[in-house]
FITILUM-914216 format. One record per residue (C-alpha): x negated, y negated, z negated; residue in three letters; residue number from 1. Coordinates in pm, 1 decimal. Example, Ala and Ser with C-alpha at 12.3 -4.5 7.8 and 13.67 -1.06 7.14 Angstrom:
FITILUM-914216
-1230.0;450.0;-780.0;ALA;1
-1367.0;106.0;-714.0;SER;2
//
This chain:
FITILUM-914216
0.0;0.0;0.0;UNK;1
-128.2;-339.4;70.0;UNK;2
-236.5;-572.0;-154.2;UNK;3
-24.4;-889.5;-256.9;UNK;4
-200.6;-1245.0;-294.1;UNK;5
-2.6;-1551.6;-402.2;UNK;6
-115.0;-1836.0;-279.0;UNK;7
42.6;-2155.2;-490.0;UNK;8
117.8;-2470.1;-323.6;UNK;9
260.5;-2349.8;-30.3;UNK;10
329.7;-2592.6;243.8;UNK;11
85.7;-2845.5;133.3;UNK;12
-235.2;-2865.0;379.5;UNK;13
-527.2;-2715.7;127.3;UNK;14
-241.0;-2417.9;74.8;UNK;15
-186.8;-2390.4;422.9;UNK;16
-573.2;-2411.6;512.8;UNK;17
-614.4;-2131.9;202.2;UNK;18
-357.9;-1881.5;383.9;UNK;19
-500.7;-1950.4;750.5;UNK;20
-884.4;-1839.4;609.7;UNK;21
-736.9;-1533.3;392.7;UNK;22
-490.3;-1451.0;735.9;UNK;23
-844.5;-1500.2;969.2;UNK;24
-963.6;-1264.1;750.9;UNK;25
-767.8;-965.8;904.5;UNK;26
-817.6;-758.9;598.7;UNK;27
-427.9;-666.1;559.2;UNK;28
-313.8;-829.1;216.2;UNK;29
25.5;-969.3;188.9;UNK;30
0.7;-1309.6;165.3;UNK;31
296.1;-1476.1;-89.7;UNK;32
358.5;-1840.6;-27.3;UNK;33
553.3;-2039.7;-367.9;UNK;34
615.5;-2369.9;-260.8;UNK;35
851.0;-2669.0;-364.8;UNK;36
907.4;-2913.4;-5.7;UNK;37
1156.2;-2653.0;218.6;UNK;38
1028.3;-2855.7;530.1;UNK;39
630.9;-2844.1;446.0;UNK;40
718.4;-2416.3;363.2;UNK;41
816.9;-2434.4;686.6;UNK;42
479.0;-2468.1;818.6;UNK;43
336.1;-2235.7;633.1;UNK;44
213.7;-1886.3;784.0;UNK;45
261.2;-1678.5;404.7;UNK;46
411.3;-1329.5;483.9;UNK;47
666.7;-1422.7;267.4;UNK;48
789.8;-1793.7;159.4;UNK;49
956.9;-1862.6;-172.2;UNK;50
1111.8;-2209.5;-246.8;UNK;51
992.2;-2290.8;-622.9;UNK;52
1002.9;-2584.8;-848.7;UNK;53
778.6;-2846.5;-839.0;UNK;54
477.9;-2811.6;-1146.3;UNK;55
583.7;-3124.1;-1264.1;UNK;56
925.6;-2940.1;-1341.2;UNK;57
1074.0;-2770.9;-1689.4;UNK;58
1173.9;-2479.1;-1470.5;UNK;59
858.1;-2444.0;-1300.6;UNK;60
709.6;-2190.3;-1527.9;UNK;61
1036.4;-2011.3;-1566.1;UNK;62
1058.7;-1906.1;-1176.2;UNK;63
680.8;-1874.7;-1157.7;UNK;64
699.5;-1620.0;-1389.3;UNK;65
1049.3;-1416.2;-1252.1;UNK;66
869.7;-1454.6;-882.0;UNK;67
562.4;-1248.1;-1035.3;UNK;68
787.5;-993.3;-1192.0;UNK;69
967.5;-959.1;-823.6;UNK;70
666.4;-904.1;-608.5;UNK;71
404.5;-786.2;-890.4;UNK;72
102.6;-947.1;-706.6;UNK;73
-251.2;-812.1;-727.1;UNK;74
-384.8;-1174.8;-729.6;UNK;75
-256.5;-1530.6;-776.0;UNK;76
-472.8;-1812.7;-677.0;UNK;77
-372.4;-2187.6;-726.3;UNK;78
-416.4;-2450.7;-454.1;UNK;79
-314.0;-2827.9;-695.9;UNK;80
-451.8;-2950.2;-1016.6;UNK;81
-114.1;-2994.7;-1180.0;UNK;82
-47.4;-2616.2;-1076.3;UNK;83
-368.4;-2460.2;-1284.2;UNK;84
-340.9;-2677.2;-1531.2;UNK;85
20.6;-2607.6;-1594.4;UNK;86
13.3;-2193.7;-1533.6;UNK;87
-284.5;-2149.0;-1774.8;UNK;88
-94.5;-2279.4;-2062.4;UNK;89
59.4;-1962.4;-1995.0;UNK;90
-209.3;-1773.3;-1848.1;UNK;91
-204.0;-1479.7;-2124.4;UNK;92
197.1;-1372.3;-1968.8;UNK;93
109.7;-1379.3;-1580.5;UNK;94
-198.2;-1129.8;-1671.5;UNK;95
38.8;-951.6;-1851.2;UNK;96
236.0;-853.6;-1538.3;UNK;97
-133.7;-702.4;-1389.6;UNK;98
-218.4;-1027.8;-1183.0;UNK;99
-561.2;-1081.8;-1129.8;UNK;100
-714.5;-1450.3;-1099.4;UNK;101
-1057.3;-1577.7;-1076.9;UNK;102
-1043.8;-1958.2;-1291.6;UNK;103
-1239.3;-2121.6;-1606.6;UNK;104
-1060.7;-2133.1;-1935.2;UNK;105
-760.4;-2406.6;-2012.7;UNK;106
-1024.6;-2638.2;-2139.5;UNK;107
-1283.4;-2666.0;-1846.6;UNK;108
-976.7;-2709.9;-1644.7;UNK;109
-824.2;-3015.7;-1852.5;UNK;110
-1171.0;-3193.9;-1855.2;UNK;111
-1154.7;-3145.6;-1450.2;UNK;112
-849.7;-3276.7;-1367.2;UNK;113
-847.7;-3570.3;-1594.4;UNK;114
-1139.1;-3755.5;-1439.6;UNK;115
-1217.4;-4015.2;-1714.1;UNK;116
-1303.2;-3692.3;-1956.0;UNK;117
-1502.7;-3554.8;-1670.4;UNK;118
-1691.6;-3878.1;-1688.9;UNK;119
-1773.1;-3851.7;-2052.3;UNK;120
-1902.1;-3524.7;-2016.8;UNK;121
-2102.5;-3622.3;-1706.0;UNK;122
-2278.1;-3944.6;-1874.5;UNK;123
-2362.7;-3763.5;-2173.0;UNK;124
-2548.8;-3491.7;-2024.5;UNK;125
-2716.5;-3748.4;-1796.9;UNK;126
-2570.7;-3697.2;-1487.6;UNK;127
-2609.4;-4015.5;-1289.3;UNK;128
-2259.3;-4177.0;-1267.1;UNK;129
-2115.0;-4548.4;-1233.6;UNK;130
-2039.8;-4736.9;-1541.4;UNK;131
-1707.4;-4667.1;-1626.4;UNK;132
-1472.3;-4849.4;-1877.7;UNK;133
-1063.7;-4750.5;-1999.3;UNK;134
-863.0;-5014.2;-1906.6;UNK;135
-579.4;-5059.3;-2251.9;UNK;136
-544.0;-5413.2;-2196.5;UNK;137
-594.4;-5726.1;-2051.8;UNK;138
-944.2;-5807.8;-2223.2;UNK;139
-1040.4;-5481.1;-2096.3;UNK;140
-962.6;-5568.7;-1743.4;UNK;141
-1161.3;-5893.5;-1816.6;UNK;142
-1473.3;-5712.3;-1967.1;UNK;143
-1473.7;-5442.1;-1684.8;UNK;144
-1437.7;-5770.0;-1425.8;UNK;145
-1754.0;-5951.0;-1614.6;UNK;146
-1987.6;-5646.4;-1660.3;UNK;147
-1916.6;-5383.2;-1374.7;UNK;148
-1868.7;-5672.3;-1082.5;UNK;149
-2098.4;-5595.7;-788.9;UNK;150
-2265.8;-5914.4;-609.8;UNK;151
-1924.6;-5992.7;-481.1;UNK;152
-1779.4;-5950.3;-836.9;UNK;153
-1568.1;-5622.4;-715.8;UNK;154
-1514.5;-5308.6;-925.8;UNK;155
-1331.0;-4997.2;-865.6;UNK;156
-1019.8;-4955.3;-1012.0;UNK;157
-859.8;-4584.8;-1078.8;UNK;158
-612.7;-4373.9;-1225.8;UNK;159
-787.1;-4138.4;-1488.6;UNK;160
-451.7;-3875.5;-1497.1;UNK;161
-416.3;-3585.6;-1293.4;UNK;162
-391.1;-3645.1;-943.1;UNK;163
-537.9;-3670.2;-545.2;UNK;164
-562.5;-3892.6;-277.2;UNK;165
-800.2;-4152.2;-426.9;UNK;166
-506.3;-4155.1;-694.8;UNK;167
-431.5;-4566.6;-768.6;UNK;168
-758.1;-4652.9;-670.9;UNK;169
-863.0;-5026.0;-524.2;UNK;170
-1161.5;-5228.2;-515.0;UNK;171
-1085.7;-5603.7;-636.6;UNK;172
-1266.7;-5892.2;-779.5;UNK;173
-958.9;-6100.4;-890.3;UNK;174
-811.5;-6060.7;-1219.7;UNK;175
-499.7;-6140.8;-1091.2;UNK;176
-474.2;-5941.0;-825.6;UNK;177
-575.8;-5659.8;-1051.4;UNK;178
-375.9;-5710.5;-1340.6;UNK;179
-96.1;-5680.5;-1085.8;UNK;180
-204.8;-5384.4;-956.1;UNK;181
-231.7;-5219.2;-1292.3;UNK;182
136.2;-5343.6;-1402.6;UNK;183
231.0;-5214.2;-1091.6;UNK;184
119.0;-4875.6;-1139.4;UNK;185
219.8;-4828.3;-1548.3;UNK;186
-188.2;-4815.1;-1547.8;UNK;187
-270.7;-4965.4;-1872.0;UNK;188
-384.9;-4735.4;-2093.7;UNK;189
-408.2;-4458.6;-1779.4;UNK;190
-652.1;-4668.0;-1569.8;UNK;191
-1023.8;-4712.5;-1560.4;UNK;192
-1263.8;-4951.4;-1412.2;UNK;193
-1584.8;-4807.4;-1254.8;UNK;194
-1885.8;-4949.8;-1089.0;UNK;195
-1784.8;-5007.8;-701.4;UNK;196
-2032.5;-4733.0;-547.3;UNK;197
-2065.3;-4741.8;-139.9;UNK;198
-1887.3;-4553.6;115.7;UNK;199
-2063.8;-4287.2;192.5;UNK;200
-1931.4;-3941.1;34.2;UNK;201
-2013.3;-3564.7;-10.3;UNK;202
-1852.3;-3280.0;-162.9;UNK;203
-2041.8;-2965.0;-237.6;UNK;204
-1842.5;-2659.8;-292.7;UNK;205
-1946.7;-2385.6;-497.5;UNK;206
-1792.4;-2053.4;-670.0;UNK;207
-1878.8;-1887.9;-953.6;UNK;208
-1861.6;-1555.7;-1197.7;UNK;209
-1949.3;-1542.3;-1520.9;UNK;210
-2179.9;-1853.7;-1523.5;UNK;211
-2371.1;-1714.9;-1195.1;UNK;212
-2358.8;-1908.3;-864.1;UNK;213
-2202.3;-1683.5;-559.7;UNK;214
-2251.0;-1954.0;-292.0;UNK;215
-2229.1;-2356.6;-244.3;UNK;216
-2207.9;-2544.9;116.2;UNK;217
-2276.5;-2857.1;106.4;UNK;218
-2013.6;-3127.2;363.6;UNK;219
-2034.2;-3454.1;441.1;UNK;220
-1732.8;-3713.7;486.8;UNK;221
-1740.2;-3934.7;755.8;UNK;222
-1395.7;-4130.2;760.7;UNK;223
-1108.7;-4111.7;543.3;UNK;224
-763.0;-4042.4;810.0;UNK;225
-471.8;-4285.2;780.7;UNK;226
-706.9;-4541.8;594.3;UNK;227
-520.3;-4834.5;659.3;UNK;228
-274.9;-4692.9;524.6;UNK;229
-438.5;-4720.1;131.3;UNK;230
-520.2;-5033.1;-34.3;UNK;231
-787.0;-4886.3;-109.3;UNK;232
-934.1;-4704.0;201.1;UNK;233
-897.1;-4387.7;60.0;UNK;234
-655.7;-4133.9;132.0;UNK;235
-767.6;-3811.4;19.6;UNK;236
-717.3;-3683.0;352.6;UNK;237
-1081.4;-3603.8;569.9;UNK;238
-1067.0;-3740.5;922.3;UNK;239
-1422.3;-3602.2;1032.9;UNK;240
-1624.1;-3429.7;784.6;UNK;241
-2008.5;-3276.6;871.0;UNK;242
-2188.6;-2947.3;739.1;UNK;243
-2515.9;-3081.5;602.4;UNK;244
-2765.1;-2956.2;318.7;UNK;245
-2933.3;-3157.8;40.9;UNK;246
-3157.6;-3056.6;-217.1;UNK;247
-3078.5;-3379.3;-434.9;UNK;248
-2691.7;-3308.5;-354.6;UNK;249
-2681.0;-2925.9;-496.3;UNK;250
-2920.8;-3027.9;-783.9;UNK;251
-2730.8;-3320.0;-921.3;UNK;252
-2406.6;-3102.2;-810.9;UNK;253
-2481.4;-2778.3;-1053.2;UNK;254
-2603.4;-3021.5;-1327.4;UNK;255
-2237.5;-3192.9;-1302.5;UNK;256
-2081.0;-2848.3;-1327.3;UNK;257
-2310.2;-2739.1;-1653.5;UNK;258
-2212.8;-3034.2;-1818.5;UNK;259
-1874.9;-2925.4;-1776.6;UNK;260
-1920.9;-2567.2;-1894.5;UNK;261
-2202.2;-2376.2;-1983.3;UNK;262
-2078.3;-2082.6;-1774.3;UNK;263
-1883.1;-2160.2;-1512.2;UNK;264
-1600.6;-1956.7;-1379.9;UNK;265
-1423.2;-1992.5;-1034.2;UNK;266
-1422.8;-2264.7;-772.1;UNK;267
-1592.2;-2580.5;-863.8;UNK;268
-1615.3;-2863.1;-595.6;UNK;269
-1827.5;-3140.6;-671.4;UNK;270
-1716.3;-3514.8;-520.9;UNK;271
-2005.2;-3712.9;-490.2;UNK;272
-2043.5;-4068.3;-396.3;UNK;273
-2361.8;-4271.8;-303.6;UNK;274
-2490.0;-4552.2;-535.8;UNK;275
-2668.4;-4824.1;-383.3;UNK;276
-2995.9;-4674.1;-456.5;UNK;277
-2909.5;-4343.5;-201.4;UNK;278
-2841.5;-4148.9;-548.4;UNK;279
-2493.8;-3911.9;-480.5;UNK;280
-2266.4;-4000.8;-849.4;UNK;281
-2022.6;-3710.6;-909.1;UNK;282
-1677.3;-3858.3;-949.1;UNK;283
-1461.6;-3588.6;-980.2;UNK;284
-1457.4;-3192.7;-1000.0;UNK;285
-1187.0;-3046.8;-774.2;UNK;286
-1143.2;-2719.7;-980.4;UNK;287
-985.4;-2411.9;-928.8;UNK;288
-859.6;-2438.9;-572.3;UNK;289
-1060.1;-2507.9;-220.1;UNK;290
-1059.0;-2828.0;-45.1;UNK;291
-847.8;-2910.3;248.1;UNK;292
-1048.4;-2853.2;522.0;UNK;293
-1195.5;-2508.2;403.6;UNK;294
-1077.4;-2368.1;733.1;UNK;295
-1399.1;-2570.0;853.5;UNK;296
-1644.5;-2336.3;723.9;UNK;297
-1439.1;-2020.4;783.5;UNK;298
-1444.9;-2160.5;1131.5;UNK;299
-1814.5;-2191.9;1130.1;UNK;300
-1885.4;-1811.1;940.4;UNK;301
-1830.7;-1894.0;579.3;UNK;302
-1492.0;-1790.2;469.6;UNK;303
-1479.9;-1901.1;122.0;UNK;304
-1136.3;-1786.9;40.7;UNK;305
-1223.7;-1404.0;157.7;UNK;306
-1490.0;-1409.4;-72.8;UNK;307
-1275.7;-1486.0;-325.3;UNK;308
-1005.0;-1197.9;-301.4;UNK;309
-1294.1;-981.6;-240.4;UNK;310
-1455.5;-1059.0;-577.6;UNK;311
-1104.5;-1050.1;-739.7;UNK;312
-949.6;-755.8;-556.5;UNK;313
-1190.7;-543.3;-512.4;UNK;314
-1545.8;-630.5;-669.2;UNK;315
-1707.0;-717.4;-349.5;UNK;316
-1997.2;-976.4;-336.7;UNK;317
-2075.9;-1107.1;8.0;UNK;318
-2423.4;-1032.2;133.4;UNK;319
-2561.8;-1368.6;212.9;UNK;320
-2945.5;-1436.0;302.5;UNK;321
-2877.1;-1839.9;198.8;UNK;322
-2628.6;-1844.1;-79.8;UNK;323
-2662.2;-2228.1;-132.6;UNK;324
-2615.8;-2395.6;183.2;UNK;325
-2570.8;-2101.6;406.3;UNK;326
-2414.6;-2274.8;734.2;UNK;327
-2647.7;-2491.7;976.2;UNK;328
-2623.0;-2861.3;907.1;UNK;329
-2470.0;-3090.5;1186.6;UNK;330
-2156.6;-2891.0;1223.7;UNK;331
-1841.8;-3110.3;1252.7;UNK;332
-1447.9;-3091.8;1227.5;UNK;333
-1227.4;-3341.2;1326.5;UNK;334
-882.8;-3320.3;1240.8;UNK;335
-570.2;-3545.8;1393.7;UNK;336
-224.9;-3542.5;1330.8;UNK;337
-13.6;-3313.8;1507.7;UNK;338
-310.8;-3143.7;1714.3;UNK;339
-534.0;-2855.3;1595.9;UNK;340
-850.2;-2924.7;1469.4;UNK;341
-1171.2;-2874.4;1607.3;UNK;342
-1489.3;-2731.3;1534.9;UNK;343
-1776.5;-2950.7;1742.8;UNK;344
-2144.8;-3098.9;1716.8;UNK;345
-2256.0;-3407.1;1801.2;UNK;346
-2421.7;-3299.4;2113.8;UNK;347
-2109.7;-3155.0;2220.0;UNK;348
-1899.5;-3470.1;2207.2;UNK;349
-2173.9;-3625.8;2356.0;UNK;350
-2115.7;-3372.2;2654.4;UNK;351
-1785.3;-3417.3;2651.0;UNK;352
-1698.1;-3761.2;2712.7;UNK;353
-1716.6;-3971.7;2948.7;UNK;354
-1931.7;-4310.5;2847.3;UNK;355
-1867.0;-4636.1;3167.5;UNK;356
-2171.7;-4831.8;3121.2;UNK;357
-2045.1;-5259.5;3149.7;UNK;358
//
């Protein structure tokens, strides 16, 4: 009998990217899609599509838990950060029903997903990171204005909850445009000011057992998609993104992890931005769950998600010669609405296109 794997999230794009690497996979697991949008679950390529409560719902845990007792999965895997951090409040009942997951404890998880506590534990085991202050009140606002201002007096402003998509983020340098912006958002108290960094951004991916290191790839972002579309720029979704590998980047990257937990467990992707020195600053850990465009490196040879159920389902390490870093730098993936993405090199646009010299 086949082997059942649900796949949380459902509909969403990193869920759908998830199912599409575990489906290229062609090893023959049933593939269970929970989701809470009926239109986004319609996109979805699960063998089987169940319309669930959102997280943020009382309920949520309640059908989770009946949909787990219906299908009796081998393996559950969750694809959001209010997902995980919901479902292992309860983790101890859904391994009671025989489903297998590969994730850190409750705690790790919490410190992830609420970025401002990631922070903390990131300064104090000197990771390099930009000055960061909570925002509870006005005077705060004004401090973080006067001490964190760049040479055009801007700072980053950010939500510090649980969230994605450069979550109520903007740079500003007036305190009236920013106190606005804060009201707007119910931020005090839930916002903090940061050090503007520049725009250049990498994310290093990495998976782990039992505090050892399975394999990391290193990607680049180029351009946010639908920028203009965010005050701030950032959208959370990756318009072009870049294989590349950096000993600084997967150096700085494990030391953010460690500082997180001694003995990391699961997926663990590092968000890095460049300070104005050409140092990468971790600003968030995306834990538990793959990035969005992780069909780019299944693409390209490295199916992260297949590694995953392997170690899960059946104890299977991959076999790789370059666990860290593995794929050849320069690899690209461009992604557009409403067309499928594709996997490209520089060179190959180059031959592509068509350039009229004026």
């Amino acid at each position: 009998m086949a082997k059942k794997i649900v796949v949380t999230g459902a509909g969403s794009a990193q869920s759908n990217a998830t199912i599409n690497c575990l489906l290229m996979a062609g090893d023959g697991e049933e593939i269970i899609g929970p989701g809470a949008d009926p239109v986004d679950l319609m996109f979805c390529r699960a063998h089987r599509r169940y319309l669930v409560p959102h997280a943020k719902r009382g309920d949520h845990k309640q059908v989770l838990l009946k949909l787990l007792e219906q299908e009796r999965p081998d393996m559950i895997h969750f694809q959001h950060d209010l997902e995980v951090w919901k479902s292992l409040q309860f983790r101890e009942e859904i391994e009671a029903l025989g489903v297998k997951m590969l994730v850190p404890d409750f705690e790790t998880v919490d410190t992830c997903v609420h970025k401002y506590k990631s922070w903390v534990k990131f300064k104090a085991a000197g990771v390099p990171v930009p000055e960061n202050l909570e925002i509870n009140d006005r005077a705060d606002l004004k401090r973080a204005l006067s001490e964190l201002g760049d040479k055009d007096g801007k700072i980053w402003i950010r939500a510090k909850s649980i969230g994605n998509g450069g979550k109520g983020s903007l740079a500003v340098s007036d305190f009236e445009e920013a106190e606005k912006w804060v009201e707007r958002n119910n931020g005090w108290g839930e916002f903090v000011a940061a050090e503007l960094l520049t725009d250049r951004t990498i994310t290093w991916l990495s998976m782990w057992v039992d505090g050892k290191l399975v394999v990391a790839q290193g990607r680049r972002r180029h351009s946010w998609a639908y920028s203009a579309m965010s005050p701030s720029g950032v959208t959370g979704i990756t318009k072009v993104c870049e294989t590349v590998s950096d000993p600084q980047v997967d150096d700085i990257a494990v030391k953010a992890i460690r500082a997180i937990t001694p003995v990391p467990n699961g997926i663990f992707g590092v968000d890095m931005t460049y300070d104005r020195h050409g140092v990468p600053n971790p600003t968030e850990i995306n834990v538990s769950r793959f990035f969005t465009t992780i069909q780019f490196f299944a693409e390209a040879g490295l199916n992260m998600p297949k590694i995953l159920k392997d170690i899960v389902l059946y104890g299977k390490y991959p076999e790789l010669a370059k666990p860290v870093n593995p794929l050849p730098d320069g690899l690209l993936w461009l992604r557009a609405l409403d067309a499928p993405p594709i996997l490209t090199t520089a060179a190959e646009m180059d031959a592509a296109l068509i350039k009229l010299a004026v």
